[in-house]
C-alpha positions in Angstrom: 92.7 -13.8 -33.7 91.9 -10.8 -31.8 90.0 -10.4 -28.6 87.4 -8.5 -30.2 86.8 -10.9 -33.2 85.8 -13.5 -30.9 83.5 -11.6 -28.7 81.8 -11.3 -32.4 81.8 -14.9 -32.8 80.2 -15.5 -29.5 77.7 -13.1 -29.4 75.5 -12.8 -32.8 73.6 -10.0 -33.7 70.2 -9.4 -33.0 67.8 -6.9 -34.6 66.5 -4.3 -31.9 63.5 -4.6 -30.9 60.8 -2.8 -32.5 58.3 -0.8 -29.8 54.4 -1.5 -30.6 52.5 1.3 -28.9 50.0 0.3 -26.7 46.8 1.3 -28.1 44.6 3.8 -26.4 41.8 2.8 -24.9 39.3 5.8 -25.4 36.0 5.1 -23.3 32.7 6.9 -23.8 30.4 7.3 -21.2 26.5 7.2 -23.2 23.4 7.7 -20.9 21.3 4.7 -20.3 18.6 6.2 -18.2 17.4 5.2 -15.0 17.3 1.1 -14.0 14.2 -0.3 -13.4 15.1 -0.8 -10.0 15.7 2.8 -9.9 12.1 3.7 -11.6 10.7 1.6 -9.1 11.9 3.1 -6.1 11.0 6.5 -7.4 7.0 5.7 -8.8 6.9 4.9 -4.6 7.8 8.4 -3.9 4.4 9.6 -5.3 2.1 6.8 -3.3 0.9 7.9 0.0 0.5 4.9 2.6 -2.9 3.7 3.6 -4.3 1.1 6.1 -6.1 -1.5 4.4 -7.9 -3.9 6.1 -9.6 -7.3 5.4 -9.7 -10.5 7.1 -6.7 -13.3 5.8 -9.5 -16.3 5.4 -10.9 -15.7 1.9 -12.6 -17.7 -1.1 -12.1 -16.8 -4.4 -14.2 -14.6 -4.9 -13.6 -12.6 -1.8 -9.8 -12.5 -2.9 -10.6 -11.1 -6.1 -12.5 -8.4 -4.9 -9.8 -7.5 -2.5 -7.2 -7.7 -5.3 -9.8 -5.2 -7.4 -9.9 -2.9 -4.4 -6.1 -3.2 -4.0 -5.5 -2.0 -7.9 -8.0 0.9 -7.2 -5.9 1.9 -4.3 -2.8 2.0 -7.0 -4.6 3.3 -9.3 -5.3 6.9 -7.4 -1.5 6.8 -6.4 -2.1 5.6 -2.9 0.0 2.5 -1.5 -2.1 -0.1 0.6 -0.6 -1.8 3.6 -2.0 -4.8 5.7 -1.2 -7.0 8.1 0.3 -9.4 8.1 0.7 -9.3 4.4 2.8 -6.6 3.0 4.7 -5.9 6.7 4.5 -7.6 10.3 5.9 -6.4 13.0 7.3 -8.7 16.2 4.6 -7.4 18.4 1.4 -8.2 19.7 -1.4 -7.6 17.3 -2.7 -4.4 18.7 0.8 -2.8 18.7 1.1 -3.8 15.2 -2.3 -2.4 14.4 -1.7 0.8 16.2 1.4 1.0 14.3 0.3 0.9 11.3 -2.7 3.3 11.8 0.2 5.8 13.1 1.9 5.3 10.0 -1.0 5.6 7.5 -3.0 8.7 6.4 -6.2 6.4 5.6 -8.0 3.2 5.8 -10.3 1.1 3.7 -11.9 -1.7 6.0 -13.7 -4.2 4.5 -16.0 -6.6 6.5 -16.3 -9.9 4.7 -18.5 -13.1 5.2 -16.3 -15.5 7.8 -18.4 -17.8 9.8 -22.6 -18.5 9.1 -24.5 -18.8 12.7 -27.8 -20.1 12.9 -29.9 -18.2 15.3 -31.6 -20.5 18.5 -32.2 -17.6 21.2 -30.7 -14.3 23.0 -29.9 -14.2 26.3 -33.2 -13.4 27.3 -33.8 -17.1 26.7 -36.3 -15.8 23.7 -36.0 -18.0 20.7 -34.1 -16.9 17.7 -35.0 -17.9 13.8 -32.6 -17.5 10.9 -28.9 -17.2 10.5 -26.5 -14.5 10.2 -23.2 -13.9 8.7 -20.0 -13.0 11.2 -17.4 -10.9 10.1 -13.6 -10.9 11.3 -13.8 -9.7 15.2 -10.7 -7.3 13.7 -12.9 -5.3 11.1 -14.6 -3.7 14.6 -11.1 -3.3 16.8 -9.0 -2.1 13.3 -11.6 0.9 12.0 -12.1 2.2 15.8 -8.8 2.9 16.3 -8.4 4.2 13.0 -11.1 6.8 13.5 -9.7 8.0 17.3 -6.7 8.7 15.9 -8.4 10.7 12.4 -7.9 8.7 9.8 -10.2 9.1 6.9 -12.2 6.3 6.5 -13.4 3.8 3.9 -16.2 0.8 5.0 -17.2 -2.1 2.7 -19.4 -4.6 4.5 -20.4 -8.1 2.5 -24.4 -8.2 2.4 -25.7 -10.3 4.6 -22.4 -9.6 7.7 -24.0 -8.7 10.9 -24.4 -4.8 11.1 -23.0 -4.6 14.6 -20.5 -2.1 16.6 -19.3 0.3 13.8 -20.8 -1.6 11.2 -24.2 -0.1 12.1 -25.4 2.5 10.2 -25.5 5.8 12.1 -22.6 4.8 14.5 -20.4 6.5 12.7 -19.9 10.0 10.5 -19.0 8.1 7.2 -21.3 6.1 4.5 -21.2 2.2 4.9 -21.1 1.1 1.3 -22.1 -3.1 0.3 -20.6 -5.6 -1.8 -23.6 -8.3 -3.1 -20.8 -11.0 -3.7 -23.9 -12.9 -5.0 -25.3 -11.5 -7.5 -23.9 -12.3 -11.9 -20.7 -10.2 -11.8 -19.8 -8.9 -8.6 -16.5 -7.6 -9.0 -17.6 -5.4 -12.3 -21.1 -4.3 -11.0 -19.7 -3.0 -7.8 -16.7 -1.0 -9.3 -19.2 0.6 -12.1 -22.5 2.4 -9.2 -21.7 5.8 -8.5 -21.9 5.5 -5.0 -18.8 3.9 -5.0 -17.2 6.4 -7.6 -18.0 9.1 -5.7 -17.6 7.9 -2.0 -14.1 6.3 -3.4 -13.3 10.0 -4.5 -14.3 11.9 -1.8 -11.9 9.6 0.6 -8.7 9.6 -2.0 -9.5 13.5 -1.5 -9.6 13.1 2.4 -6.2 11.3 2.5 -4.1 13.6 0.2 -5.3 16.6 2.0 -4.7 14.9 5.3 -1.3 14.1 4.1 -0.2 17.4 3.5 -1.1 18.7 6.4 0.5 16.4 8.6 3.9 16.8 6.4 3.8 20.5 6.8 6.6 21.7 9.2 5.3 22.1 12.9 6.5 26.0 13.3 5.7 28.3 10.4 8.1 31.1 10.1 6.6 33.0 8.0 2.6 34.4 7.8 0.3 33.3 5.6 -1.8 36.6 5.2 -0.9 39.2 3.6 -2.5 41.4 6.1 -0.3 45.2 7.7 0.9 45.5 10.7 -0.2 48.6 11.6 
């Protein structure tokens, strides 16, 4: 026996192996429109920051109204800040107020029932009857910065709060408006006069002017008249 026939022997055949092709992975790209995270960020781009201020100890009914004045806020476009709710900065109170005045193109203050005082005498030694509501000792330091520095300004005193400092009426260029927080449905009847419809207004108007002004470039480079030079 040959060589040959017993390499035959020792080495059956085998089929050759068939190639598969690889199939083709086609991928299509279809538009699925902006994430929400995405829609988000960009509804903030058309909200203009404002100050709003209010004291942090409230009742129920206080933080009701303040949530009513916050969805009015959103509702004209305008995104309210406060302290130390939405942001806080690691600095003394003052700085962080200052800050956020400087960062804001408005403010909405509101001065809310905090501590009752019953009246005895003034420092005259003459005696004193009745008692009085205090407000936050911030709602005076918070609004007098704001209007130094310009801001347009927005005041909501609780009836019966002392009118004292800014609070009285007169002290001030702007309207005072009150919240009765006593009276059957105060969150409803207060949103629905037309002293607060119109005041509201008038400061939303304030602020987006005030805004575009202050983004405007600080050189112009071109003139605004269309006037000759002659």
């Amino acid at each position: 026996m040959s060589i040959d026939k017993i390499k035959m022997k020792a080495e059956p055949e085998t089929n050759p192996p068939t190639l598969t092709p690889s199939p083709t992975t086609v991928t299509t790209d279809r538009f699925i429109g902006p994430s929400e995270l995405m829609r988000e960020s960009a509804s903030l781009l058309y909200k203009v920051p404002v100050f709003l201020s209010h004291p942090s100890r409230l009742n129920n009914t206080q933080q009701e109204f303040v949530d009513a004045i916050i969805r009015q806020i959103k509702k004209a476009l305008l995104f309210p800040r406060t302290l130390p709710i939405t942001e806080q900065y690691p600095e003394t109170p003052l700085t962080n107020i200052r800050r956020m005045i400087l960062s804001s193109y408005g403010m909405v203050s509101l001065n809310l029932r905090q501590r009752r005082v019953d009246l005895v005498e003034n420092n005259l030694n003459q005696p004193l009857t009745g008692s009085i509501w205090e407000g936050s000792p911030f709602a005076q330091i918070e609004p007098a910065m704001a209007f130094e520095y310009g801001l347009p300004i927005l005041l909501i005193r609780e009836t019966g709060v002392e009118q004292t400092g800014i609070w009285s009426f007169g002290i001030g260029p702007f309207l005072i408006l009150e919240w009765d927080s006593t009276v059957a449905n105060p969150i409803e009847s207060f949103f629905t006069r037309n002293d607060w419809k119109s005041i509201f207004q008038n400061w939303v108007g304030q602020v987006r002017s005030g805004y575009y002004i202050q983004t405007q470039p600080e050189f112009q480079y071109s003139c605004s008249n269309n006037s000759e030079v002659r």
